[in-house]
N, CA, C and O atoms as CSV, one atom per row, in Angstrom:
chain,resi,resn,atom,element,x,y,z
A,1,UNK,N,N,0.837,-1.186,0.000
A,1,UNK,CA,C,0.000,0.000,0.000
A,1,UNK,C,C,0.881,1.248,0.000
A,1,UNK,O,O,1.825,1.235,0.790
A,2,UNK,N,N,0.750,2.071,-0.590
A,2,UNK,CA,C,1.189,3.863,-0.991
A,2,UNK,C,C,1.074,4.117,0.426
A,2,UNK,O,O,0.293,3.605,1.228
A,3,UNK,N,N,2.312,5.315,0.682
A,3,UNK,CA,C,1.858,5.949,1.663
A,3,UNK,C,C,2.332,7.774,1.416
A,3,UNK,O,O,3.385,8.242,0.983
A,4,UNK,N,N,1.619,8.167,1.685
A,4,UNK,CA,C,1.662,10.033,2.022
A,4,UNK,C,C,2.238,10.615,3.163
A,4,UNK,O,O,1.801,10.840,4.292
A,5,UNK,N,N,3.351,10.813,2.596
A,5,UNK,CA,C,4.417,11.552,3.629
A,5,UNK,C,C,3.871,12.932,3.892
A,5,UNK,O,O,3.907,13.660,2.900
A,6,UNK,N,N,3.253,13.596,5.254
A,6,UNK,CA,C,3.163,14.816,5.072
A,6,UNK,C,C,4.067,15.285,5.817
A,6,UNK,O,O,4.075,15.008,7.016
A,7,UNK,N,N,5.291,16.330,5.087
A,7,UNK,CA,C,5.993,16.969,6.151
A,7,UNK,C,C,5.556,17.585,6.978
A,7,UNK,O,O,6.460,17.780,7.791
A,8,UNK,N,N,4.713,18.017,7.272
A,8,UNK,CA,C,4.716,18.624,8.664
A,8,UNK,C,C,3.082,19.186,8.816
A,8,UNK,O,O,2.645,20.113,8.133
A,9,UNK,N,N,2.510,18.657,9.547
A,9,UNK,CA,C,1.098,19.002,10.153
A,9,UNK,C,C,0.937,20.496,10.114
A,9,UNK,O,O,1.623,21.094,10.944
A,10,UNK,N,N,0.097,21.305,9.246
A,10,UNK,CA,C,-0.397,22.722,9.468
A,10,UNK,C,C,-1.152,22.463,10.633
A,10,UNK,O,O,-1.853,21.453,10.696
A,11,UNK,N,N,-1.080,23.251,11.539
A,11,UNK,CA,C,-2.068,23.868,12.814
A,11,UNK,C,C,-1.960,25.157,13.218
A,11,UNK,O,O,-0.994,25.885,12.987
A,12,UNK,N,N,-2.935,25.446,13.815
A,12,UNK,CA,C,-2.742,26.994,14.197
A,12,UNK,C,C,-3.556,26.728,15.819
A,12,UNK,O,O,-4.370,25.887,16.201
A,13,UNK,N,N,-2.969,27.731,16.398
A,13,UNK,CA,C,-3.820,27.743,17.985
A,13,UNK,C,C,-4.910,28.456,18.016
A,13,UNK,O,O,-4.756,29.676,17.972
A,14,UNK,N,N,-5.870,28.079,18.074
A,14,UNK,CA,C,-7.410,28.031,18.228
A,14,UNK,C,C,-7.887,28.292,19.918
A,14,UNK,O,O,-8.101,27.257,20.549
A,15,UNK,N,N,-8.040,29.474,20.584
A,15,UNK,CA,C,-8.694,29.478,22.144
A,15,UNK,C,C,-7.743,28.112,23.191
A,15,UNK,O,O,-8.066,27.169,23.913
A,16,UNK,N,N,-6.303,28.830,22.644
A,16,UNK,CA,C,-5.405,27.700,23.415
A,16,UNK,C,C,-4.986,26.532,23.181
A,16,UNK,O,O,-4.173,25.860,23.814
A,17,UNK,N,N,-5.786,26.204,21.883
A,17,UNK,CA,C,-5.957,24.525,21.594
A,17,UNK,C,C,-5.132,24.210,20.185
A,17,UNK,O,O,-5.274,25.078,19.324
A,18,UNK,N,N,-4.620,23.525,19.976
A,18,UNK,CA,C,-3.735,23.561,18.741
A,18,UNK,C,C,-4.647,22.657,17.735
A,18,UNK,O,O,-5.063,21.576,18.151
A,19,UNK,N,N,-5.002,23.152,16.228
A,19,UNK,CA,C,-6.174,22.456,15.928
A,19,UNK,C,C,-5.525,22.391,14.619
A,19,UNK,O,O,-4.516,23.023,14.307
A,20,UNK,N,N,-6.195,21.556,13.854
A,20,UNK,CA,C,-5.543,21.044,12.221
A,20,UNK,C,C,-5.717,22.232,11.066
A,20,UNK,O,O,-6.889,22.600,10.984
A,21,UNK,N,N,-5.084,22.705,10.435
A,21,UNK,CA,C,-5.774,23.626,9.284
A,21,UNK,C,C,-6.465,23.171,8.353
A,21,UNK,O,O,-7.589,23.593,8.076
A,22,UNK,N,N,-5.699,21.986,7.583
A,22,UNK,CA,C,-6.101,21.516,6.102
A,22,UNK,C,C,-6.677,20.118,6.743
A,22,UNK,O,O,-6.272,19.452,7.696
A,23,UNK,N,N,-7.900,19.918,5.748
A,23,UNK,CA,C,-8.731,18.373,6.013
A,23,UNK,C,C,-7.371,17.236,5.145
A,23,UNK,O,O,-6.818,17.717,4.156
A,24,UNK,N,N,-7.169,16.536,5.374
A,24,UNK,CA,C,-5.777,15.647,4.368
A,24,UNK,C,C,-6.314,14.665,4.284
A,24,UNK,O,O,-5.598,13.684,4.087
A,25,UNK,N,N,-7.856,14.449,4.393
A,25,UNK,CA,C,-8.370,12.988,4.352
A,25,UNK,C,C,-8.722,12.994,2.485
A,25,UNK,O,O,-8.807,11.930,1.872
A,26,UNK,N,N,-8.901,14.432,1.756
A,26,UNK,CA,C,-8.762,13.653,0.299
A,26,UNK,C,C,-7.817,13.231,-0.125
A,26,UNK,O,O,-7.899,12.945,-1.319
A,27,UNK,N,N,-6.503,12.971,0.537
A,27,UNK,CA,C,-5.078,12.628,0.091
A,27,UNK,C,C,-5.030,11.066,0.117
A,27,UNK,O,O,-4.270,10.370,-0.557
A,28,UNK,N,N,-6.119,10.566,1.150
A,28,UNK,CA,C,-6.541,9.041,1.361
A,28,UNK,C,C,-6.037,8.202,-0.380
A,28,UNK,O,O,-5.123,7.423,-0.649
A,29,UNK,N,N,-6.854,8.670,-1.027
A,29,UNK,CA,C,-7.075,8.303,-2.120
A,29,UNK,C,C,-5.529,7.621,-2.807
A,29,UNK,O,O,-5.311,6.677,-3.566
A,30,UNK,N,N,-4.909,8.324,-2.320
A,30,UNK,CA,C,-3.513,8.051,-2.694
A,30,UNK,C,C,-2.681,7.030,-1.717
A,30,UNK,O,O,-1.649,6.654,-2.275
A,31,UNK,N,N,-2.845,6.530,-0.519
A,31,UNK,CA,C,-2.275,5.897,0.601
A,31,UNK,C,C,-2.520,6.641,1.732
A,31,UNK,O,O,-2.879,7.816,1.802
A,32,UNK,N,N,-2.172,5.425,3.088
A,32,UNK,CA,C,-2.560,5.900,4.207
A,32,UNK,C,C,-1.751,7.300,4.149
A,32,UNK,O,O,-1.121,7.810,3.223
A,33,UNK,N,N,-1.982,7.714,5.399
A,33,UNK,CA,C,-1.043,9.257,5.794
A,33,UNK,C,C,-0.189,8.996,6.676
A,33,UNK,O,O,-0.445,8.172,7.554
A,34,UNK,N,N,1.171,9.744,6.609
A,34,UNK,CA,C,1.823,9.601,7.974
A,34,UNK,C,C,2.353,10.714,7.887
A,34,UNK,O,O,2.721,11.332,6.888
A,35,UNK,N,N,2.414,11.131,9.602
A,35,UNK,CA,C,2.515,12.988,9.561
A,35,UNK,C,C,3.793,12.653,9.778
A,35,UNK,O,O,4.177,11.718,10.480
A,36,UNK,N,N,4.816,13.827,8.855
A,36,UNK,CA,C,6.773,13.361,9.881
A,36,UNK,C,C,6.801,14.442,10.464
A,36,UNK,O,O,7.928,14.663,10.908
A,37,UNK,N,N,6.189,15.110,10.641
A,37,UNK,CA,C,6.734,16.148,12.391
A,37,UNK,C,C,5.280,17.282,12.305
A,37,UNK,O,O,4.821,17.997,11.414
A,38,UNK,N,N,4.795,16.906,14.092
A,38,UNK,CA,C,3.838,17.573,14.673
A,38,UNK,C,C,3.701,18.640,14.246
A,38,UNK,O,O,4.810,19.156,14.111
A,39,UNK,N,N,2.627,19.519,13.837
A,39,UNK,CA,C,2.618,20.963,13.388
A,39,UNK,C,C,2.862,21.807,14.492
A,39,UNK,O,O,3.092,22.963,14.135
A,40,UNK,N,N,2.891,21.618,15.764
A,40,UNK,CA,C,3.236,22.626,17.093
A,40,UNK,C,C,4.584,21.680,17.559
A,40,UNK,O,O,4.659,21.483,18.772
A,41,UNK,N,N,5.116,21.381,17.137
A,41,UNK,CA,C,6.826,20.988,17.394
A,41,UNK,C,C,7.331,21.759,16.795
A,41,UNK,O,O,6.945,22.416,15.828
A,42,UNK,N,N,8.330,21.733,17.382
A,42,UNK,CA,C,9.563,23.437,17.835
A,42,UNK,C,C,10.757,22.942,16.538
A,42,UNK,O,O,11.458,21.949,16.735
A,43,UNK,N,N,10.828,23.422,15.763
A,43,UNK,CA,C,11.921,23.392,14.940
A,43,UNK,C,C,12.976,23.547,15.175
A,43,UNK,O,O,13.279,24.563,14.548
A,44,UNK,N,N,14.345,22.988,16.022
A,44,UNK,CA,C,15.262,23.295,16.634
A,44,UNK,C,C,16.577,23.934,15.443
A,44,UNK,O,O,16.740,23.797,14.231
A,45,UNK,N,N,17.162,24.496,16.286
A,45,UNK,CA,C,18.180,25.497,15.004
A,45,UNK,C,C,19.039,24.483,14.590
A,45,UNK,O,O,19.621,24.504,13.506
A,46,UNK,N,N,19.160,23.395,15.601
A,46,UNK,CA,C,20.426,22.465,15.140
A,46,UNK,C,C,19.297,21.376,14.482
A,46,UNK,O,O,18.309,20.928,15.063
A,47,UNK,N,N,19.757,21.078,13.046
A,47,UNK,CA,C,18.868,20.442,12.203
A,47,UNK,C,C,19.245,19.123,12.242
A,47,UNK,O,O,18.504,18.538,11.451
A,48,UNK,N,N,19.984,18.372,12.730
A,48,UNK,CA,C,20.284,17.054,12.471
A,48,UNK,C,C,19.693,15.954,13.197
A,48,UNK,O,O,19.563,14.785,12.834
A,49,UNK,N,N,19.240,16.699,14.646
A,49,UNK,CA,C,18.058,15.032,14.712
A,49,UNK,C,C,16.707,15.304,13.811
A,49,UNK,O,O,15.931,14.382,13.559
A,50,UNK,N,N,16.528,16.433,13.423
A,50,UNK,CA,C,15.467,16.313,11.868
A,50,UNK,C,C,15.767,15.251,11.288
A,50,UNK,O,O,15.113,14.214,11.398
A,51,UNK,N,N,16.865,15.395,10.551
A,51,UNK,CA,C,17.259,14.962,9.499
A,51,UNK,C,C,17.563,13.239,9.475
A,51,UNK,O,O,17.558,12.494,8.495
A,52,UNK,N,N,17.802,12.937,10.791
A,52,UNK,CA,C,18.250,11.955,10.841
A,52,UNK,C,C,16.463,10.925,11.229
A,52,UNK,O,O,16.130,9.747,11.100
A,53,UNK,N,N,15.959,11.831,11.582
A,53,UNK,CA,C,14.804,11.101,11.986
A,53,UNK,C,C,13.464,11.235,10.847
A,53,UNK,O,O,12.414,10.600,10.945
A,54,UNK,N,N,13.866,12.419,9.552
A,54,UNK,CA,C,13.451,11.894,8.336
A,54,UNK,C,C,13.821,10.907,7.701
A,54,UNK,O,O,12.872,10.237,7.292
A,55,UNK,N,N,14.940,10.476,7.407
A,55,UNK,CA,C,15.874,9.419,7.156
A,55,UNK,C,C,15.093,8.014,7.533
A,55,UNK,O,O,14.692,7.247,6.658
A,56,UNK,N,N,14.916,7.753,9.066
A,56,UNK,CA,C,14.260,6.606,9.640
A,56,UNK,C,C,12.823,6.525,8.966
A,56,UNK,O,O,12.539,5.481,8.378
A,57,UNK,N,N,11.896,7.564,9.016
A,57,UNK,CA,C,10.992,8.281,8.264
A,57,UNK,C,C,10.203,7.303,6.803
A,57,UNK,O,O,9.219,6.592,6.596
A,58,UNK,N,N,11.761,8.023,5.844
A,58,UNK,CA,C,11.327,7.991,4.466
A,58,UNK,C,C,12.496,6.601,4.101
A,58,UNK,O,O,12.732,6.390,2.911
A,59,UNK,N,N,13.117,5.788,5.072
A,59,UNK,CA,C,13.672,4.702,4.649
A,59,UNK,C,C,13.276,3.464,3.790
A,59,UNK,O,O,14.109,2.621,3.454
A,60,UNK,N,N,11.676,3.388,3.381
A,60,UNK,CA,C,11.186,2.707,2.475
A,60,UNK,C,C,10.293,3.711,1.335
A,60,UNK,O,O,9.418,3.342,0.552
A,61,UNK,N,N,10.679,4.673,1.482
A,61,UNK,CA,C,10.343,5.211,-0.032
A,61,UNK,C,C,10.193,5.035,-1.280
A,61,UNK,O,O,11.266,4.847,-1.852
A,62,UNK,N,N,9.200,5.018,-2.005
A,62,UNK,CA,C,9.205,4.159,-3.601
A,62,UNK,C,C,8.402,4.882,-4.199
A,62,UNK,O,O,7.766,5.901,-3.929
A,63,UNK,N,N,8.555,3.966,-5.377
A,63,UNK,CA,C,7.721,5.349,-6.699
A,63,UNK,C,C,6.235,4.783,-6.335
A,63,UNK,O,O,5.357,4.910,-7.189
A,64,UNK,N,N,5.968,4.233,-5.230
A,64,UNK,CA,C,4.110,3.878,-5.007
A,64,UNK,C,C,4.081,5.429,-4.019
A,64,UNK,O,O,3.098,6.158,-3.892
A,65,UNK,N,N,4.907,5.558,-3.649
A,65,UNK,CA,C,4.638,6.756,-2.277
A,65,UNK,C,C,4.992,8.361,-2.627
A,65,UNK,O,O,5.738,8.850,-3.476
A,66,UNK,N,N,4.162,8.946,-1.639
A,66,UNK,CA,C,3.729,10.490,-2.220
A,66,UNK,C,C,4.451,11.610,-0.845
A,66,UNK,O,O,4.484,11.241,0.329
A,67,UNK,N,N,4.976,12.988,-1.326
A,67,UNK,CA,C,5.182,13.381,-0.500
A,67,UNK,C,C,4.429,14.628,-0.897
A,67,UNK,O,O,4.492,15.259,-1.953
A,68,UNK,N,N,3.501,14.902,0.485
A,68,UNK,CA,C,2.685,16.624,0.420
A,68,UNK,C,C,3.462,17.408,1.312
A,68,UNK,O,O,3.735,17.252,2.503
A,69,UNK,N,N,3.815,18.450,0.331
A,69,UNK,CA,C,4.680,19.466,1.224
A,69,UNK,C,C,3.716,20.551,1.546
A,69,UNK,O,O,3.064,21.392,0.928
A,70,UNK,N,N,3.911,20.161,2.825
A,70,UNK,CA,C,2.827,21.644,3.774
A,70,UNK,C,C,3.778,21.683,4.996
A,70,UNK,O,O,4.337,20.634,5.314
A,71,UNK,N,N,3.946,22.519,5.520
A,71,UNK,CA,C,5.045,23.155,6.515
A,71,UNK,C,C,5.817,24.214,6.341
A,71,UNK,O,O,5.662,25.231,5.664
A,72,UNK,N,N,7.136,23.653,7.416
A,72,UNK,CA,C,8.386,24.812,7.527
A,72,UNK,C,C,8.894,24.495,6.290
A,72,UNK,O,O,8.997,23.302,6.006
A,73,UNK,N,N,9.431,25.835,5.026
A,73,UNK,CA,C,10.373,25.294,3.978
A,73,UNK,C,C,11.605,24.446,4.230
A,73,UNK,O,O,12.184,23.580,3.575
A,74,UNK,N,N,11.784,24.970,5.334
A,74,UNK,CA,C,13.774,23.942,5.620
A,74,UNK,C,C,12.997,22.077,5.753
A,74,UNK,O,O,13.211,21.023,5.153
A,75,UNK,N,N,12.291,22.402,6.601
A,75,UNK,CA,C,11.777,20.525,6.440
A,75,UNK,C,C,10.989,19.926,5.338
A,75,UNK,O,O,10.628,18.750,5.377
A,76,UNK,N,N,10.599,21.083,3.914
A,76,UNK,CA,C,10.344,20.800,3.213
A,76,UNK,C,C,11.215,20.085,2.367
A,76,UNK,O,O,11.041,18.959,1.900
A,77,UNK,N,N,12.183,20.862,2.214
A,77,UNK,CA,C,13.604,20.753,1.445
A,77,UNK,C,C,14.647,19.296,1.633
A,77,UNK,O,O,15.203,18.509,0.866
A,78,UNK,N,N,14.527,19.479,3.126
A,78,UNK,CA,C,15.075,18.215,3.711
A,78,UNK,C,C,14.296,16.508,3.027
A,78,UNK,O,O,14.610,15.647,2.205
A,79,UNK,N,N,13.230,16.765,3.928
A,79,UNK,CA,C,12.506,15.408,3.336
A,79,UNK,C,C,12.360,15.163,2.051
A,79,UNK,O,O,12.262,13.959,1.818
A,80,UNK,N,N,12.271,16.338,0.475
A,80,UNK,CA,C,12.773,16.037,-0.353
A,80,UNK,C,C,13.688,15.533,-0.899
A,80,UNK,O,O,13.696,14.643,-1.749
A,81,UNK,N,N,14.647,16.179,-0.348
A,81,UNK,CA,C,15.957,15.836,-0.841
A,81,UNK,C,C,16.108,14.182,-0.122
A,81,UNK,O,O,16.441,13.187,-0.766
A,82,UNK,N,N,15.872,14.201,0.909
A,82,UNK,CA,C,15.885,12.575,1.374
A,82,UNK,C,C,15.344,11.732,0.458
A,82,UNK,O,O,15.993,11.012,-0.301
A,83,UNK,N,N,14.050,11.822,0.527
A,83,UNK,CA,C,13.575,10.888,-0.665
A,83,UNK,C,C,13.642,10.777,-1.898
A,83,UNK,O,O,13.383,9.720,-2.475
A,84,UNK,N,N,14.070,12.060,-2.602
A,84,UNK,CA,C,15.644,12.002,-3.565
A,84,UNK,C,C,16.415,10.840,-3.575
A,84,UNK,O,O,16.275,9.862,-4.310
A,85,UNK,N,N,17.220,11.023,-2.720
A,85,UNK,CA,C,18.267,10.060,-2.093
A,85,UNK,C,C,17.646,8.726,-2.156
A,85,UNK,O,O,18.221,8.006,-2.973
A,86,UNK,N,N,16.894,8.303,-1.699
A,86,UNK,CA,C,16.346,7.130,-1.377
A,86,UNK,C,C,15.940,6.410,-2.589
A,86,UNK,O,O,16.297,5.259,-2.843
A,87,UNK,N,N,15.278,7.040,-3.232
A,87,UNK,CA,C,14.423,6.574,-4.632
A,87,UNK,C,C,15.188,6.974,-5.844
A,87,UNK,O,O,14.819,7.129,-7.008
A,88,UNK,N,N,16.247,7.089,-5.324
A,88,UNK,CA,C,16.978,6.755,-7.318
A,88,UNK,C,C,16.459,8.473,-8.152
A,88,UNK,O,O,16.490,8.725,-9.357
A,89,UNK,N,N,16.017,9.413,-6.999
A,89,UNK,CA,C,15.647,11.072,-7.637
A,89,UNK,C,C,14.310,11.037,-8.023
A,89,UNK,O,O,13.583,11.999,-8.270
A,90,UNK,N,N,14.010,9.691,-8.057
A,90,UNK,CA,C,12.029,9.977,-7.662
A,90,UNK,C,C,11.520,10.352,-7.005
A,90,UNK,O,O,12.000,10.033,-5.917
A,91,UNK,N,N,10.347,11.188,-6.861
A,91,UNK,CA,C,9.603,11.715,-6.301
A,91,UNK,C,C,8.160,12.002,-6.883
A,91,UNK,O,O,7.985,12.594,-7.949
A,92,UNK,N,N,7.376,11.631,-6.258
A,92,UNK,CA,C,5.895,11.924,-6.468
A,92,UNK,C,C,5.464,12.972,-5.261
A,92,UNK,O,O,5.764,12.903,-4.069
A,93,UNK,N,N,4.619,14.019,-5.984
A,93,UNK,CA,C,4.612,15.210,-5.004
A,93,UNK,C,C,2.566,15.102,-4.967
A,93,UNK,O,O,1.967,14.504,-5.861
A,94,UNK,N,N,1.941,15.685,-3.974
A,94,UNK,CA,C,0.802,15.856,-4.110
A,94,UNK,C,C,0.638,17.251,-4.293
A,94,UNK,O,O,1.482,17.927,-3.705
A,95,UNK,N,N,-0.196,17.859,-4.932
A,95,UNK,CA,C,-0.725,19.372,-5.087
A,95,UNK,C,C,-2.023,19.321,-4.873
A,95,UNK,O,O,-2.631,18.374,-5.371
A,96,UNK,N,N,-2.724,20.273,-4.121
A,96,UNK,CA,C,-4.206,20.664,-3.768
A,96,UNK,C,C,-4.272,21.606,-5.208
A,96,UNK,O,O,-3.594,22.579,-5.540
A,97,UNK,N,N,-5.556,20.781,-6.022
A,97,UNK,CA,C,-5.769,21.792,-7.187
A,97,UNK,C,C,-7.582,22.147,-6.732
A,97,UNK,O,O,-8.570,21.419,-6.645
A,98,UNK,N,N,-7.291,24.019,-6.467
A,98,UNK,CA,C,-8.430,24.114,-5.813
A,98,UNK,C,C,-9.765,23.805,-6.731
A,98,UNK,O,O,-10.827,23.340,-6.318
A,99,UNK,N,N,-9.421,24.201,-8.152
A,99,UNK,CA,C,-10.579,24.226,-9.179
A,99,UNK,C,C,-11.104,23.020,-8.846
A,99,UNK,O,O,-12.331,23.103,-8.902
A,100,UNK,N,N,-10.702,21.821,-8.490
A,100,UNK,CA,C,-11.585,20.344,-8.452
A,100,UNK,C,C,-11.267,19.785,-6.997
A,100,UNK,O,O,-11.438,18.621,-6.637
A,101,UNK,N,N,-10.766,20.848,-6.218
A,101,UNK,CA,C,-11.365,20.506,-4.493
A,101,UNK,C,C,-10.351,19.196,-4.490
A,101,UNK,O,O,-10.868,18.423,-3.684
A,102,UNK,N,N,-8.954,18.487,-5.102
A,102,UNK,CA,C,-8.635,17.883,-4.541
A,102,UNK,C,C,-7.043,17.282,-4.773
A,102,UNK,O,O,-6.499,18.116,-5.497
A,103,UNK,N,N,-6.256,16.394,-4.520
A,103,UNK,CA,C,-4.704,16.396,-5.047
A,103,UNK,C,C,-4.654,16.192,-6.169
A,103,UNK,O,O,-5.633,15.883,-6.847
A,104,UNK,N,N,-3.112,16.369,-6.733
A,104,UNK,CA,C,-3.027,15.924,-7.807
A,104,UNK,C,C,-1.792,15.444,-7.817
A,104,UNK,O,O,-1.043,16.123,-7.115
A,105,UNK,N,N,-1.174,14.347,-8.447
A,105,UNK,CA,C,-0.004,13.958,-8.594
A,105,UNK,C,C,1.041,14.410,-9.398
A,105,UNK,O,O,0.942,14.010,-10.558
A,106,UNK,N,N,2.063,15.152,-9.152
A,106,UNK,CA,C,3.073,15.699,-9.898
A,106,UNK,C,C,4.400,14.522,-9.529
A,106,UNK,O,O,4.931,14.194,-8.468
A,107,UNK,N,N,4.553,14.218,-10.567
A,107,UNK,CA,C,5.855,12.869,-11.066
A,107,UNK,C,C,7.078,13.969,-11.162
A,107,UNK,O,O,7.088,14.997,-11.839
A,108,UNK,N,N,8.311,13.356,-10.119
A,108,UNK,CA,C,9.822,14.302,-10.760
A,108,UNK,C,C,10.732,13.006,-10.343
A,108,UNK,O,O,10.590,12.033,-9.603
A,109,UNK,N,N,11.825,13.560,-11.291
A,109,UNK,CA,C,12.926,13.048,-11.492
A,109,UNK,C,C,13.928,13.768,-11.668
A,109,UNK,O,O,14.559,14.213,-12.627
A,110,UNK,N,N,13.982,13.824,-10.149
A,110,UNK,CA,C,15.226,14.402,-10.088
A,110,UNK,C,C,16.198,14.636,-10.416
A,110,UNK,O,O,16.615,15.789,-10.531
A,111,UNK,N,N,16.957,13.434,-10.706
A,111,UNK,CA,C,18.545,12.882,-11.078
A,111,UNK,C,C,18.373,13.031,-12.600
A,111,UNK,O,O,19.419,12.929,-13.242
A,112,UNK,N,N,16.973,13.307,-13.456
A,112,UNK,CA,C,17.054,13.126,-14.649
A,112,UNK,C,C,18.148,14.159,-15.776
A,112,UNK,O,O,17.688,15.292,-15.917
A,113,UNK,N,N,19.485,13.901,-16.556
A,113,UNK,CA,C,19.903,15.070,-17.052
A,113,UNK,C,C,19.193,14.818,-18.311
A,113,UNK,O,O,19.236,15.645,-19.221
């Protein structure tokens, strides 16, 4: 089964309460979801247990699996480039296309010259 990497949970604080922004259940369609870092987790300046714990993360990455970039740009960048790494410069990206309310799959190849 596909799975949907979302870098990083949008939330915003709501009357104290930290609450979801975006619904990500039309992303279903594509594989389960797995969030790689809490949307109210603290982005530390020293980036390497990020990095190392995207790594553990995106260690079975394949051209069945999708990454939606919503978050901080630096952990955007990161988990790309990881699954870069991982998949031979494949990457399948999701995009919210608002005209039809739902993702869409954008195919890259990275490594391609």
């Amino acid at each position: 089964m596909s799975t949907v990497y979302v870098v990083q949970e949008s939330m915003r604080k709501v009357n104290g309460e930290w609450r979801r922004i975006h619904d990500l259940t039309p992303a279903l369609v594509y594989g389960k979801i797995k969030i790689m870092v809490s949307g109210d987790q603290y982005l530390p300046l020293s980036i390497q247990p990020i990095i190392w714990e995207f790594k553990k993360k995106l260690k079975n990455f394949s051209d069945e699996d999708f990454l939606l970039l919503v978050g901080d740009p630096v952990l955007i960048g990161i988990a790309t480039a990881i699954a870069s790494d991982i998949n031979r410069g494949i990457v399948n990206f999701l995009k919210w296309d608002r005209e039809t309310s739902a993702y869409v799959n954008i195919d890259a190849d990275l490594h391609q010259k």
